[in-house]
N, C-alpha and C positions, 0 to 999 in steps of 0.2 A: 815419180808418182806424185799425184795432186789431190788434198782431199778440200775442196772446193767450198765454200761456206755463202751465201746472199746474205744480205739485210732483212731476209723476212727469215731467217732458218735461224734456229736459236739449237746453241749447244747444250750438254746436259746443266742441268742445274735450273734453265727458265729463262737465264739471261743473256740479252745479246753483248756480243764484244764491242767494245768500242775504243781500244788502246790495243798497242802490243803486247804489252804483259798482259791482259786482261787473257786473249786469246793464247797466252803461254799459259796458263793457271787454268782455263778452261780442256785444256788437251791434258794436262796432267788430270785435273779430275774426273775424263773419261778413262784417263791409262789407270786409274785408279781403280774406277768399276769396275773393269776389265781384268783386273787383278794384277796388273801389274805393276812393275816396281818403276820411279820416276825419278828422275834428280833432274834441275834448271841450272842453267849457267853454265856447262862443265866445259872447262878448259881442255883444249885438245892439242894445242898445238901452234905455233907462232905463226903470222901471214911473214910471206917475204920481206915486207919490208919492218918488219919488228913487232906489229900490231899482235895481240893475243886474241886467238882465234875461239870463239864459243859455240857452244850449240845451244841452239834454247832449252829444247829437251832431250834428255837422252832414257828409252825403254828399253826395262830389262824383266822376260819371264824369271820370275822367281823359279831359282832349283835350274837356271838353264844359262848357259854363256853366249845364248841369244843377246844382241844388244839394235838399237832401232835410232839414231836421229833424229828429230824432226826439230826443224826450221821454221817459226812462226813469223809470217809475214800480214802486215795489216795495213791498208791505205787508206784514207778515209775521202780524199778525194783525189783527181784525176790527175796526171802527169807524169812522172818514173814510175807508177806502176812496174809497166811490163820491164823494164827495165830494171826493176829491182832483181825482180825473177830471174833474167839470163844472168845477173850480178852471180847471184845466191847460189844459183847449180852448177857454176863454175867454180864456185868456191866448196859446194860440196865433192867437187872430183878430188879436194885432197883431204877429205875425212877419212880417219883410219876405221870407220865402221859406216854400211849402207843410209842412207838417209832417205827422206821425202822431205816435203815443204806443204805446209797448213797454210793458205789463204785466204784473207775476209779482208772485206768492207768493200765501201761501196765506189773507190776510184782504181778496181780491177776494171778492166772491158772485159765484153763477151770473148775476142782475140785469143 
């Protein structure tokens, strides 16, 4: 699942993204309004060849053993884009909990 962002759509708070973190910090502080509970960075697990594997955000309902990935991806101009994306959901089939991917800026294609 894909939650889609443009250049003219601004996330809560007023401000548009413009870095990766930016748009990591931005999801947390909707997961926030939303009431949920948020942690960045979390370590889940090694990639095959030794690299330590993250998730940008990991959501969790308060009171619940619900938990949520998401993966913030940010391009600012055109080139591995889409290629980030097959990268990243490939690497999400060996998350030990469901994820998506958050996407912005402006060197996505319409594709």
């Amino acid at each position: 699942m894909f939650l889609v962002t443009t250049k003219e759509e601004v996330m809560p708070g007023g401000a548009k993204t413009s870095k990766g973190h930016e748009l990591r910090d931005r999801v947390v502080e909707l997961a926030h309004k939303l009431g949920l509970e948020a942690k960045t960075e979390v370590k889940v697990a090694r990639r095959i060849w030794g690299a330590q594997r993250r998730i940008d955000v990991v959501l969790r309902k308060p009171g619940s053993e619900k938990v949520l990935g998401i993966e913030c991806k940010y391009q600012s101009t055109p080139g591995t884009a889409e290629e980030k994306i097959a990268i990243t959901l490939e690497d999400m089939k060996h998350w030990p909990i469901p994820g998506i991917v958050v996407i912005d800026g402006e060197g996505f294609s319409d594709k």
